[in-house]
N, CA, C and O atoms as a Tripos MOL2 file, in Angstrom:
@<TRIPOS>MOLECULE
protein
  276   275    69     0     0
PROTEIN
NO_CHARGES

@<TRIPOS>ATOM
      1 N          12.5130  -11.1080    9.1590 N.3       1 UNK1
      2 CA         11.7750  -10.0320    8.5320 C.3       1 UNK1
      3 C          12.4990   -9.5490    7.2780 C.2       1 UNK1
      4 O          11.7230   -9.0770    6.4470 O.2       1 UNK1
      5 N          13.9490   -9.5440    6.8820 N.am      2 UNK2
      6 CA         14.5750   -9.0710    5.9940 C.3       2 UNK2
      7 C          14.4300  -10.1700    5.0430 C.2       2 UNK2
      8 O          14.6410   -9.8090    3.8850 O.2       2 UNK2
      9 N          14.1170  -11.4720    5.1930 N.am      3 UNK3
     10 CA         13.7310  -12.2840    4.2920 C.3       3 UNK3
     11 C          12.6980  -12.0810    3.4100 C.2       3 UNK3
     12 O          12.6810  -12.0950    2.1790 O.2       3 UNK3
     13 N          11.8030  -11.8850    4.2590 N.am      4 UNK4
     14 CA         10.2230  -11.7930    3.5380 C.3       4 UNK4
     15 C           9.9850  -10.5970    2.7150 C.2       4 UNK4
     16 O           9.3430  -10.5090    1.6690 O.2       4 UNK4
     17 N          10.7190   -9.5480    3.4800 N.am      5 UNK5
     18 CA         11.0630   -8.0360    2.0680 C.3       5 UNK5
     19 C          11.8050   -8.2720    0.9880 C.2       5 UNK5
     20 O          11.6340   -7.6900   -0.0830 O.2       5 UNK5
     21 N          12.7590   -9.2250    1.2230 N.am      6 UNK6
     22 CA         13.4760   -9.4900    0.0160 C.3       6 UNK6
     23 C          12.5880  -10.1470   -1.0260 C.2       6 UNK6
     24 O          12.4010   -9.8040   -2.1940 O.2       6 UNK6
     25 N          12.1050  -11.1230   -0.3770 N.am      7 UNK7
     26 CA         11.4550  -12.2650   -1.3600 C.3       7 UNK7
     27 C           9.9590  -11.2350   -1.7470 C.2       7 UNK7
     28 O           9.5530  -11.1620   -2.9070 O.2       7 UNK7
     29 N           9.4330  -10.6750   -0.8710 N.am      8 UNK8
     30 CA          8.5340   -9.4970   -1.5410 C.3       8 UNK8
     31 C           8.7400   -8.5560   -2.4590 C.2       8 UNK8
     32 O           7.9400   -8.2660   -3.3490 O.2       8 UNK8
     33 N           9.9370   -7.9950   -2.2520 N.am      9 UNK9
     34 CA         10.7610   -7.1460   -3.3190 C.3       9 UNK9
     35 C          10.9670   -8.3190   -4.8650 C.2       9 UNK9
     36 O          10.4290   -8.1640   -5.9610 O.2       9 UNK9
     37 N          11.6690   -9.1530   -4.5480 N.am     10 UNK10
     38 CA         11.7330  -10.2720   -6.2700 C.3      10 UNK10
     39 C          10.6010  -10.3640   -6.5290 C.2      10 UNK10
     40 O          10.4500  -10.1260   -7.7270 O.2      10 UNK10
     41 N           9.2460  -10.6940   -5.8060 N.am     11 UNK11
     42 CA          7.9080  -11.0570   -6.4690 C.3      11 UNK11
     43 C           7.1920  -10.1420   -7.2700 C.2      11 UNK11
     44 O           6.6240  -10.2880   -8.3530 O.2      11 UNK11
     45 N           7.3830   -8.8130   -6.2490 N.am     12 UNK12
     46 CA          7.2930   -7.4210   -7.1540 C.3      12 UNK12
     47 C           7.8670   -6.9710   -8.5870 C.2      12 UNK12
     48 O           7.1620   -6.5900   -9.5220 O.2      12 UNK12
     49 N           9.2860   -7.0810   -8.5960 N.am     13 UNK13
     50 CA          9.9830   -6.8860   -9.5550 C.3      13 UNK13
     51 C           9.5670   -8.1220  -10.8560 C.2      13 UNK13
     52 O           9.6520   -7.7410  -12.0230 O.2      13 UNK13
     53 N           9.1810   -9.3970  -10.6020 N.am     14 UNK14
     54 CA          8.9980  -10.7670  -11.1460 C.3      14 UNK14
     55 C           7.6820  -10.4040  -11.6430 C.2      14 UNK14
     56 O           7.3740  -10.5560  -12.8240 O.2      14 UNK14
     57 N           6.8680   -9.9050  -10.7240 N.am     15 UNK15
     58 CA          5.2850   -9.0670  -11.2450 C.3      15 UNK15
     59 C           5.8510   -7.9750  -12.8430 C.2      15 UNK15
     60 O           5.4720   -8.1670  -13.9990 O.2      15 UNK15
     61 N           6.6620   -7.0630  -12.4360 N.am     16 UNK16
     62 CA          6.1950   -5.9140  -12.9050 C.3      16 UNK16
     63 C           7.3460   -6.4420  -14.6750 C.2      16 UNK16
     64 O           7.2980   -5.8600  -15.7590 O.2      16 UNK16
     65 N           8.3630   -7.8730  -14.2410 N.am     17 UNK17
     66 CA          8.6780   -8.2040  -15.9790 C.3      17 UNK17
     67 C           7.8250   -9.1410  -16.4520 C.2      17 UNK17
     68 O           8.0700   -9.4820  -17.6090 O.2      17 UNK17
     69 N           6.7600   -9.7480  -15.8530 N.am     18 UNK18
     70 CA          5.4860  -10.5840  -16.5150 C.3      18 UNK18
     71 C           4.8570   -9.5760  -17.2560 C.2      18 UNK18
     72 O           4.7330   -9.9950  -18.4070 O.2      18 UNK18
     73 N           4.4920   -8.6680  -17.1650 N.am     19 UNK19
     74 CA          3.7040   -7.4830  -17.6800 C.3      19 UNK19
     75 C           4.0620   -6.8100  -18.5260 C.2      19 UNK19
     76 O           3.4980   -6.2530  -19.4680 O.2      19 UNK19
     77 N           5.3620   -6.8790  -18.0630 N.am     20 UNK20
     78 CA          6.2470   -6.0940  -19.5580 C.3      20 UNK20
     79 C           6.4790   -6.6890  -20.6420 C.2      20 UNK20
     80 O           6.4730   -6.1120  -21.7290 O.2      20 UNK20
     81 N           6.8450   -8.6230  -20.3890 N.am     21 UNK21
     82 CA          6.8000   -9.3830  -21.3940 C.3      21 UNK21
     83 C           5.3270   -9.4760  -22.2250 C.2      21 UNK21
     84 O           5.1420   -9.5200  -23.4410 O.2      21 UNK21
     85 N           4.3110   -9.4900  -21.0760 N.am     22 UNK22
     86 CA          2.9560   -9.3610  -21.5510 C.3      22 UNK22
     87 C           2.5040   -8.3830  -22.7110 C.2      22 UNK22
     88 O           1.6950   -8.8000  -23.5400 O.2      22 UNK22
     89 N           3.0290   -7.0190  -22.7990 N.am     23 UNK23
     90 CA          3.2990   -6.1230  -23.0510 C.3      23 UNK23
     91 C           3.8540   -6.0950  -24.4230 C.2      23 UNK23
     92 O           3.4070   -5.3530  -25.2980 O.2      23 UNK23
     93 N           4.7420   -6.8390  -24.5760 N.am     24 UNK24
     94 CA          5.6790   -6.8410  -25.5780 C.3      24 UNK24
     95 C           4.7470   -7.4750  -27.0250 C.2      24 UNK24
     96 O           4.6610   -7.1850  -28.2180 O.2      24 UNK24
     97 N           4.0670   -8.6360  -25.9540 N.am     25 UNK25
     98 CA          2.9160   -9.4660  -27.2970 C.3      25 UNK25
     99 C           2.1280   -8.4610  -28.4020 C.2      25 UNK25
    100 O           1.5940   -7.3620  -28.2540 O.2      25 UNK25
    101 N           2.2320   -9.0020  -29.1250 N.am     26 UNK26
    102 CA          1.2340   -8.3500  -30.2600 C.3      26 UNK26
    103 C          -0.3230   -7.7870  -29.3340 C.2      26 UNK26
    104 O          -0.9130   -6.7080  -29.3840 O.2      26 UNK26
    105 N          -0.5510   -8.7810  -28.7010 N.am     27 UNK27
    106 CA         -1.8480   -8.2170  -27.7080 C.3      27 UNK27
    107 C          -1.8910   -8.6950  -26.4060 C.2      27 UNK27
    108 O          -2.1530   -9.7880  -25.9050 O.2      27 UNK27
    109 N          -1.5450   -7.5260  -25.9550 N.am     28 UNK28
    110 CA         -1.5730   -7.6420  -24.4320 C.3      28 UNK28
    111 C          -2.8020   -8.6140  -23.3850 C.2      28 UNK28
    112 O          -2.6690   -9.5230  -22.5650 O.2      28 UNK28
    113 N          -3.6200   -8.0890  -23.7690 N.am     29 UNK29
    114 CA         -4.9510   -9.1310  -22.6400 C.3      29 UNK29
    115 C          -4.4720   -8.5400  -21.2340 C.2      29 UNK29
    116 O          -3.7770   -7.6290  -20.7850 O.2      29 UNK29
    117 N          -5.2280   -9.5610  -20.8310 N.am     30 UNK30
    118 CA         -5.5410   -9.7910  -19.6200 C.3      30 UNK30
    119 C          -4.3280  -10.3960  -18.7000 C.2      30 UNK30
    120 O          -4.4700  -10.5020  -17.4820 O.2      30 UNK30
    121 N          -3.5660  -10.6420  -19.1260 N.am     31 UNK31
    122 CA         -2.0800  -11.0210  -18.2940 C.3      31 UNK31
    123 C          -1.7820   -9.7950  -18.0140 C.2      31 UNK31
    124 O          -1.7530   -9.5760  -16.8030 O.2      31 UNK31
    125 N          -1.4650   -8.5990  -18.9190 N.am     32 UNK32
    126 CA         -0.4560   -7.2980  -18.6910 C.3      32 UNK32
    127 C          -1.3380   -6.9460  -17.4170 C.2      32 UNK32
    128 O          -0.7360   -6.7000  -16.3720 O.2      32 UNK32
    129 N          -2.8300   -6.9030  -17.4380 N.am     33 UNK33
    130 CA         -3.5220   -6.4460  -16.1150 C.3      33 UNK33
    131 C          -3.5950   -7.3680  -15.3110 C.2      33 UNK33
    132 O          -3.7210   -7.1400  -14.1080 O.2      33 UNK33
    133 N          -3.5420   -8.4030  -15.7290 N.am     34 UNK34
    134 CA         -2.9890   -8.9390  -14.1990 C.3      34 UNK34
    135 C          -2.3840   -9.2250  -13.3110 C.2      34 UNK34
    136 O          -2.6990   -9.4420  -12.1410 O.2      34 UNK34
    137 N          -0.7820   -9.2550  -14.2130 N.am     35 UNK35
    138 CA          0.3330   -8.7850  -13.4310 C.3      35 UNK35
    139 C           0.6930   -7.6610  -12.5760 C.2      35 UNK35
    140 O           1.4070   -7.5930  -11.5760 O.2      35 UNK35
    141 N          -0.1060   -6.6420  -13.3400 N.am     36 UNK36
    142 CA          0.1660   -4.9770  -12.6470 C.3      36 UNK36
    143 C          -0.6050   -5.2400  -11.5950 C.2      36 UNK36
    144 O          -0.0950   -4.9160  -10.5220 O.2      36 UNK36
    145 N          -1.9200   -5.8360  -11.5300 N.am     37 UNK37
    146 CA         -2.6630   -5.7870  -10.3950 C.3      37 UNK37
    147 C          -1.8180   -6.5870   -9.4570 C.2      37 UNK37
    148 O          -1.9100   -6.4250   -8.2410 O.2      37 UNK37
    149 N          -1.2490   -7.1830   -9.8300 N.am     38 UNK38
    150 CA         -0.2550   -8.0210   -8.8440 C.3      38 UNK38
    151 C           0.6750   -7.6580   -8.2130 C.2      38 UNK38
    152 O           1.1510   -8.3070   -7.2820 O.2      38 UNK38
    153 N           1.0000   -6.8090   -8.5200 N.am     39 UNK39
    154 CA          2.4230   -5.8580   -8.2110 C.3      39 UNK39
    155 C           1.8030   -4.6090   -7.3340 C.2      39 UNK39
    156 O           2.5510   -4.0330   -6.5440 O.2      39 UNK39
    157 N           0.4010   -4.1830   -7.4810 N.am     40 UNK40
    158 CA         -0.3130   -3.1320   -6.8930 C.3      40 UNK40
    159 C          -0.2630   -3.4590   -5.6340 C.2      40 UNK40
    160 O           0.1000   -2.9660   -4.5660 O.2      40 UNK40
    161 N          -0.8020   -4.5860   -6.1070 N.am     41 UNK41
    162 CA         -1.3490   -5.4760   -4.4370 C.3      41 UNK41
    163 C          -0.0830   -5.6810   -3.4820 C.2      41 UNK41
    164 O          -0.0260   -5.3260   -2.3040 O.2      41 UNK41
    165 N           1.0030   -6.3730   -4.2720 N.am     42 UNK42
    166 CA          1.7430   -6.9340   -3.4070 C.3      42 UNK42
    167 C           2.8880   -5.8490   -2.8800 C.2      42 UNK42
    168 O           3.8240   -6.0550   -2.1070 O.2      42 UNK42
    169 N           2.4420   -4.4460   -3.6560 N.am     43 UNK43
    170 CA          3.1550   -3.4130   -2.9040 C.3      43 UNK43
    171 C           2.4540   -2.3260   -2.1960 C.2      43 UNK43
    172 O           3.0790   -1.3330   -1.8230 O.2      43 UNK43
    173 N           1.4970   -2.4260   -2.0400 N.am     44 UNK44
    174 CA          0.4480   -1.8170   -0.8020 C.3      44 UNK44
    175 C           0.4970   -3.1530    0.3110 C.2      44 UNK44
    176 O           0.6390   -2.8250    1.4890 O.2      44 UNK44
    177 N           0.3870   -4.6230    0.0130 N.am     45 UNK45
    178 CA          0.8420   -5.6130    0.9850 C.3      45 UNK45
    179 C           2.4720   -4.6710    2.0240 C.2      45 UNK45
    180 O           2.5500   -4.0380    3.0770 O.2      45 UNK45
    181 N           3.3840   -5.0640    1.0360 N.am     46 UNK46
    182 CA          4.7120   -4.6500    1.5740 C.3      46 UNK46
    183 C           4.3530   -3.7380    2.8590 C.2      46 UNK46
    184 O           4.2730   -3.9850    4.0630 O.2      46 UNK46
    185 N           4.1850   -2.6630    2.1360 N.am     47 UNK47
    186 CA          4.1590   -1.5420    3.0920 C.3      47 UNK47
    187 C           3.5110   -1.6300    4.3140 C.2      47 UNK47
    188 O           4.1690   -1.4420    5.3370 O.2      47 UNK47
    189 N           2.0080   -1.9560    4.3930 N.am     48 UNK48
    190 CA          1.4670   -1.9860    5.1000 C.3      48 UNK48
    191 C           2.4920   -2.6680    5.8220 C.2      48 UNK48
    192 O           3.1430   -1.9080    6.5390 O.2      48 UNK48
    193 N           2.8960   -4.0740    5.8610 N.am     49 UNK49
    194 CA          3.6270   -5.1830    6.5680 C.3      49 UNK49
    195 C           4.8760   -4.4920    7.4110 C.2      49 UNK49
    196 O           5.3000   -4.9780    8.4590 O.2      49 UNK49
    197 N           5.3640   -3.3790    6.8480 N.am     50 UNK50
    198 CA          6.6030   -2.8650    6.9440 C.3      50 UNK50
    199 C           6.0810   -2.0050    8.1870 C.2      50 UNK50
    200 O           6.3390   -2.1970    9.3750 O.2      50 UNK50
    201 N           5.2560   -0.9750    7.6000 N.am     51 UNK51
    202 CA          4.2360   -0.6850    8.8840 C.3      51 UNK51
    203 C           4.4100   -0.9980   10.3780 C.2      51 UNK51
    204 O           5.0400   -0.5500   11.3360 O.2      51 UNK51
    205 N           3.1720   -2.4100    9.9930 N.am     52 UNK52
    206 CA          3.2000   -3.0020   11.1170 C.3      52 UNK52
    207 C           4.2840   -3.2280   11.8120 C.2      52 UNK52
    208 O           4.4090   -3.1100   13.0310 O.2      52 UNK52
    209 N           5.4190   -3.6950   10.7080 N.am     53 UNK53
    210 CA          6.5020   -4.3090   11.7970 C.3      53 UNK53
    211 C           6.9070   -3.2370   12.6310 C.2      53 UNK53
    212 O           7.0530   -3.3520   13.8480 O.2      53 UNK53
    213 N           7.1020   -2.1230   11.9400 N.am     54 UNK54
    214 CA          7.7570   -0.9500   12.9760 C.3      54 UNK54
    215 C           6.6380   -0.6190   14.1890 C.2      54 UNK54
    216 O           7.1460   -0.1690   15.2160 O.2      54 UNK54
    217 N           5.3680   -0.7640   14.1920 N.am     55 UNK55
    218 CA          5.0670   -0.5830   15.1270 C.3      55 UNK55
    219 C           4.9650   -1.2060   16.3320 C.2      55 UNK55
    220 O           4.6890   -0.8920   17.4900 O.2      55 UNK55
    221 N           5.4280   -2.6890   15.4050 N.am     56 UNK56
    222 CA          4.9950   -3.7360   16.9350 C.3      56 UNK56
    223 C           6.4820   -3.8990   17.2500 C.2      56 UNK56
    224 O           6.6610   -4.5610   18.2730 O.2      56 UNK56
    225 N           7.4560   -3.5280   16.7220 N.am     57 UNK57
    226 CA          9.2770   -3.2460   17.5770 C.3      57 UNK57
    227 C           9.9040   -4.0040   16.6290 C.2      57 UNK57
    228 O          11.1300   -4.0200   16.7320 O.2      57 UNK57
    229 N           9.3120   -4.7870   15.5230 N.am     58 UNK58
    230 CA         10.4800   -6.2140   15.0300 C.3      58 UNK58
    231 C          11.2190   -5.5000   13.8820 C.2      58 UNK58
    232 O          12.0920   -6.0790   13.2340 O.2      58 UNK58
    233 N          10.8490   -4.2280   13.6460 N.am     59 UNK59
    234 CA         11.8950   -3.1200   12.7450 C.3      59 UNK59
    235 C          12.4700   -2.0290   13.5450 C.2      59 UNK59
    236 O          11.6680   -1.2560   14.0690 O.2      59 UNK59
    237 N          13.6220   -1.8540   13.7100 N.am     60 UNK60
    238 CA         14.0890   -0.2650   13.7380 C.3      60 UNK60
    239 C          14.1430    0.9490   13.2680 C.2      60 UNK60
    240 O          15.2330    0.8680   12.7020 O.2      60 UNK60
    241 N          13.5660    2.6710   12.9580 N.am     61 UNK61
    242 CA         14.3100    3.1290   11.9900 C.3      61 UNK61
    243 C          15.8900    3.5220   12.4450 C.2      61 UNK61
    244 O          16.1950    3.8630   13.5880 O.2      61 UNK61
    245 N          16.6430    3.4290   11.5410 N.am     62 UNK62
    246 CA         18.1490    4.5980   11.6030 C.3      62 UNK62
    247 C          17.9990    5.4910   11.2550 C.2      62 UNK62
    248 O          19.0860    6.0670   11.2400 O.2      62 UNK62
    249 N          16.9560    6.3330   10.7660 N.am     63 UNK63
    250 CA         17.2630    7.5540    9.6380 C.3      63 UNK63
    251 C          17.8410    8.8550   10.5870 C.2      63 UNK63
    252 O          18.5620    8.9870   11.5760 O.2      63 UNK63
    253 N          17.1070    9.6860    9.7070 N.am     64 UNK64
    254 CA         18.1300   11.0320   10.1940 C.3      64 UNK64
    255 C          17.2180   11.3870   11.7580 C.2      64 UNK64
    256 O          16.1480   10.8380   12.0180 O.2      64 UNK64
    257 N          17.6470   12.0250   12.3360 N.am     65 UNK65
    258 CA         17.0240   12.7610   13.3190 C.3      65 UNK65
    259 C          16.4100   13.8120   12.8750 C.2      65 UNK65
    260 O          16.7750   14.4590   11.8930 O.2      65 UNK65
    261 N          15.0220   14.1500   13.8690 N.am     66 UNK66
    262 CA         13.7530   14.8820   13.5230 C.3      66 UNK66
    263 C          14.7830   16.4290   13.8980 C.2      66 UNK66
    264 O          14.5260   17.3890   13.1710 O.2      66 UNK66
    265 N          15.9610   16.6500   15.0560 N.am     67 UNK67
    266 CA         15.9720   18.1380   15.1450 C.3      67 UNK67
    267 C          17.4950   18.0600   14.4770 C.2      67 UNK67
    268 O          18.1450   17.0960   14.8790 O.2      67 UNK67
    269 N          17.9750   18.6840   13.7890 N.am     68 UNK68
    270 CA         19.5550   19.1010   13.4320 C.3      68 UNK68
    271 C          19.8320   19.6540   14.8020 C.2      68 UNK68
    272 O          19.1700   20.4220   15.4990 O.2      68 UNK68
    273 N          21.5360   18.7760   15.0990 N.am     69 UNK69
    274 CA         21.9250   19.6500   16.4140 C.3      69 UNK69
    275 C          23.0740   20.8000   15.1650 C.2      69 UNK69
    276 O          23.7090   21.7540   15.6140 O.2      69 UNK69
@<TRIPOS>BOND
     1     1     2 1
     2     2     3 1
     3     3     4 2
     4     3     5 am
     5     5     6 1
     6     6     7 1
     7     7     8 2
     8     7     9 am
     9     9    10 1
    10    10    11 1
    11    11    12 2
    12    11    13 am
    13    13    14 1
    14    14    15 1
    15    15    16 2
    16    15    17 am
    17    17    18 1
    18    18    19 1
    19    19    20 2
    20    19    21 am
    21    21    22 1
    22    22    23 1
    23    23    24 2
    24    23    25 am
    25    25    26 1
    26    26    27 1
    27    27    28 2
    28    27    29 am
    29    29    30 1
    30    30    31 1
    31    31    32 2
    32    31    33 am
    33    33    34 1
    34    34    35 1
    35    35    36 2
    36    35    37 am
    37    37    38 1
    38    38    39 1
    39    39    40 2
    40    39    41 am
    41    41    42 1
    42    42    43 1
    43    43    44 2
    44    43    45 am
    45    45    46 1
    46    46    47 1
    47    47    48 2
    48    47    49 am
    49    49    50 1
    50    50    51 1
    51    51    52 2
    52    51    53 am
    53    53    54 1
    54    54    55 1
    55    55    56 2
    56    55    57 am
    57    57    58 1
    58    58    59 1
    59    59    60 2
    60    59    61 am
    61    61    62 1
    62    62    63 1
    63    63    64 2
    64    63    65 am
    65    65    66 1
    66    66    67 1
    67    67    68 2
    68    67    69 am
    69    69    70 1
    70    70    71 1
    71    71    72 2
    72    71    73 am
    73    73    74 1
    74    74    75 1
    75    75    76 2
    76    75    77 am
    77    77    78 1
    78    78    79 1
    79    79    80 2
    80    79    81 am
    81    81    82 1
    82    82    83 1
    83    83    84 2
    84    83    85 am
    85    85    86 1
    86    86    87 1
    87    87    88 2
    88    87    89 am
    89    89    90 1
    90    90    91 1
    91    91    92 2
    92    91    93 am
    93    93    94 1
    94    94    95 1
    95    95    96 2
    96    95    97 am
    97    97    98 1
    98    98    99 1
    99    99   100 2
   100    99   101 am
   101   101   102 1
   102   102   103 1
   103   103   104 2
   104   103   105 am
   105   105   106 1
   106   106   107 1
   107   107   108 2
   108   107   109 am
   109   109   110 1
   110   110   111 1
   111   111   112 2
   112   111   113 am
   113   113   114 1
   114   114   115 1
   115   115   116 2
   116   115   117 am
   117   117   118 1
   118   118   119 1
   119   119   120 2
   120   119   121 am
   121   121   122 1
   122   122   123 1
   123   123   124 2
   124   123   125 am
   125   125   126 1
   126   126   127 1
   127   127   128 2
   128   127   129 am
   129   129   130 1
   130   130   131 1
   131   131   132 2
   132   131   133 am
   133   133   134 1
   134   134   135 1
   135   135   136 2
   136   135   137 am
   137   137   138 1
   138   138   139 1
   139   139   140 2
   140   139   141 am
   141   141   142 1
   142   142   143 1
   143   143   144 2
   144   143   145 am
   145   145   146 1
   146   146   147 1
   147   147   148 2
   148   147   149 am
   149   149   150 1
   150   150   151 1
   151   151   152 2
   152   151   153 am
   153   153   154 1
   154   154   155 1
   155   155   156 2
   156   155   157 am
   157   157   158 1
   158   158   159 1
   159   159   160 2
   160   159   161 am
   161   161   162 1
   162   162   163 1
   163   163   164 2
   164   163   165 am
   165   165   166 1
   166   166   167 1
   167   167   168 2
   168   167   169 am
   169   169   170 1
   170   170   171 1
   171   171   172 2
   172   171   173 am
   173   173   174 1
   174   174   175 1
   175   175   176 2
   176   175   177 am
   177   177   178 1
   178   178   179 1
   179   179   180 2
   180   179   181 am
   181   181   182 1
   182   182   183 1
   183   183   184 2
   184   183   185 am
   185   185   186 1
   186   186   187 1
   187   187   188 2
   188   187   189 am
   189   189   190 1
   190   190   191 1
   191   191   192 2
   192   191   193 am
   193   193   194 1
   194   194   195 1
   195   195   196 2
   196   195   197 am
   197   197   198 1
   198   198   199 1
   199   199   200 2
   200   199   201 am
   201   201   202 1
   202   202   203 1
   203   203   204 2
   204   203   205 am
   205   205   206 1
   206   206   207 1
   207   207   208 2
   208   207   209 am
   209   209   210 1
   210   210   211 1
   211   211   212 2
   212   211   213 am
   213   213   214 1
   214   214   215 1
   215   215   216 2
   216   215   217 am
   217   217   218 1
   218   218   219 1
   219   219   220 2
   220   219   221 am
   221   221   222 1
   222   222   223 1
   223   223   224 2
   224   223   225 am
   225   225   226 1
   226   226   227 1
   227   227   228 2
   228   227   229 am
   229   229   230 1
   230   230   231 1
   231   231   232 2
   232   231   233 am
   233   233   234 1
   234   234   235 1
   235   235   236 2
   236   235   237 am
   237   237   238 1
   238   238   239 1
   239   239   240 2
   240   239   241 am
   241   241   242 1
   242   242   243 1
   243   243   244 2
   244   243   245 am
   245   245   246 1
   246   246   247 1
   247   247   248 2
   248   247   249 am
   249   249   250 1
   250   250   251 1
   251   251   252 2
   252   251   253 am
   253   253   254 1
   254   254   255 1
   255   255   256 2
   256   255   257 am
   257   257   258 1
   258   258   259 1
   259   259   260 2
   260   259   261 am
   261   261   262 1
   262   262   263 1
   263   263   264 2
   264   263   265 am
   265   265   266 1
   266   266   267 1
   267   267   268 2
   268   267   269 am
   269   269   270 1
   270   270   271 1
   271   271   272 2
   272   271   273 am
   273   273   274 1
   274   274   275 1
   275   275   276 2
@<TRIPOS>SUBSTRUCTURE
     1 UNK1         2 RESIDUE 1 A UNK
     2 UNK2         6 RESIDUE 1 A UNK
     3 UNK3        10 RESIDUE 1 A UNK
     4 UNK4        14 RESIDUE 1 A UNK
     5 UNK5        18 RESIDUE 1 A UNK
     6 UNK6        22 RESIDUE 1 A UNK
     7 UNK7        26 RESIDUE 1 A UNK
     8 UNK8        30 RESIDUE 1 A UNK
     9 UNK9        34 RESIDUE 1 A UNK
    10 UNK10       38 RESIDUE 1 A UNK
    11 UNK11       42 RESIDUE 1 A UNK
    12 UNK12       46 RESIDUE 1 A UNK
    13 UNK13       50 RESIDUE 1 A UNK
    14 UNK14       54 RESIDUE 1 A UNK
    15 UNK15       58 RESIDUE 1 A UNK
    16 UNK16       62 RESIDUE 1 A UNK
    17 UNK17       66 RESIDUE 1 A UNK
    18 UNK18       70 RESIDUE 1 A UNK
    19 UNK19       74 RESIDUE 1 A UNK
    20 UNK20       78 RESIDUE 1 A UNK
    21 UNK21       82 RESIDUE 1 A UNK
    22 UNK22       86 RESIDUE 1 A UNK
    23 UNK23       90 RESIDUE 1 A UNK
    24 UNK24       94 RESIDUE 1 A UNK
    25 UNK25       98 RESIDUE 1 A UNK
    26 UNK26      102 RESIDUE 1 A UNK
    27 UNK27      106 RESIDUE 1 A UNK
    28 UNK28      110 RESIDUE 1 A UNK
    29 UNK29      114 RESIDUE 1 A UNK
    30 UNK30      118 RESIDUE 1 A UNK
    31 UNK31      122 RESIDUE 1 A UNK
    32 UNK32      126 RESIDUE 1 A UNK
    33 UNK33      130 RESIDUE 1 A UNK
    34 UNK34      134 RESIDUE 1 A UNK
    35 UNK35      138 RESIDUE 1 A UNK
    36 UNK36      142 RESIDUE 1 A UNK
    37 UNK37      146 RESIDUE 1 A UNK
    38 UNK38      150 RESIDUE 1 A UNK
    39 UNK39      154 RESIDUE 1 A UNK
    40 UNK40      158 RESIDUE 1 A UNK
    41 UNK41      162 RESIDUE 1 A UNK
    42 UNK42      166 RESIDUE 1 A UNK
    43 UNK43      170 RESIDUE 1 A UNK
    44 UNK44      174 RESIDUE 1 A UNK
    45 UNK45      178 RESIDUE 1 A UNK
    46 UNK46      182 RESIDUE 1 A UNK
    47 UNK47      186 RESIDUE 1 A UNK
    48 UNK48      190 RESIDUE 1 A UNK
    49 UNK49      194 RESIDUE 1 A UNK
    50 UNK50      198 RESIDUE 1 A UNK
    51 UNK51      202 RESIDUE 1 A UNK
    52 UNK52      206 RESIDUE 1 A UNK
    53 UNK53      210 RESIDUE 1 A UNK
    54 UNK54      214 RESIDUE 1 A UNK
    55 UNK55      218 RESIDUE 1 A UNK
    56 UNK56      222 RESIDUE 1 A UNK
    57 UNK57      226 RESIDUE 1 A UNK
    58 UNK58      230 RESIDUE 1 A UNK
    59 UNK59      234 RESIDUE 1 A UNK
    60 UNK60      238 RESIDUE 1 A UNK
    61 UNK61      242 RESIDUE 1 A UNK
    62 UNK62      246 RESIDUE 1 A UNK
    63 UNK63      250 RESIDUE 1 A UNK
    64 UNK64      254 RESIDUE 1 A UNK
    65 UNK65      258 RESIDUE 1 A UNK
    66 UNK66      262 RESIDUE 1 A UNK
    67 UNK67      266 RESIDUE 1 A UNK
    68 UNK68      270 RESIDUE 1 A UNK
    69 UNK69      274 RESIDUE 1 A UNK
């Protein structure tokens, strides 16, 4: 599971410098939006996925505890 966030996390980040290079062109088009849409997607994907995993047990959280002792 820490694989597939990782490699989700680079695709994201790999999304969001296509767009920026896109960006950079004299005229953007249809790449700059389609990269972003790519990066939309594949980070509402993430989450959801992340989601799931915690609910079906294959994630843990550590965070803080809900009461301060």
């Amino acid at each position: 599971m820490k694989w597939f966030i990782l490699i989700a996390f680079v695709l994201i980040i790999a999304s969001l410098a296509s767009a920026m290079l896109a960006m950079i062109r004299p005229r953007p088009g249809r790449n700059m939006v389609r990269s972003l849409g790519i990066r939309v997607a594949l980070s509402i994907l993430l989450f959801a996925l992340i989601l799931i995993a915690h609910w079906l047990g294959w994630i843990n959280s550590t965070g803080l505890p809900l009461m301060p002792r």
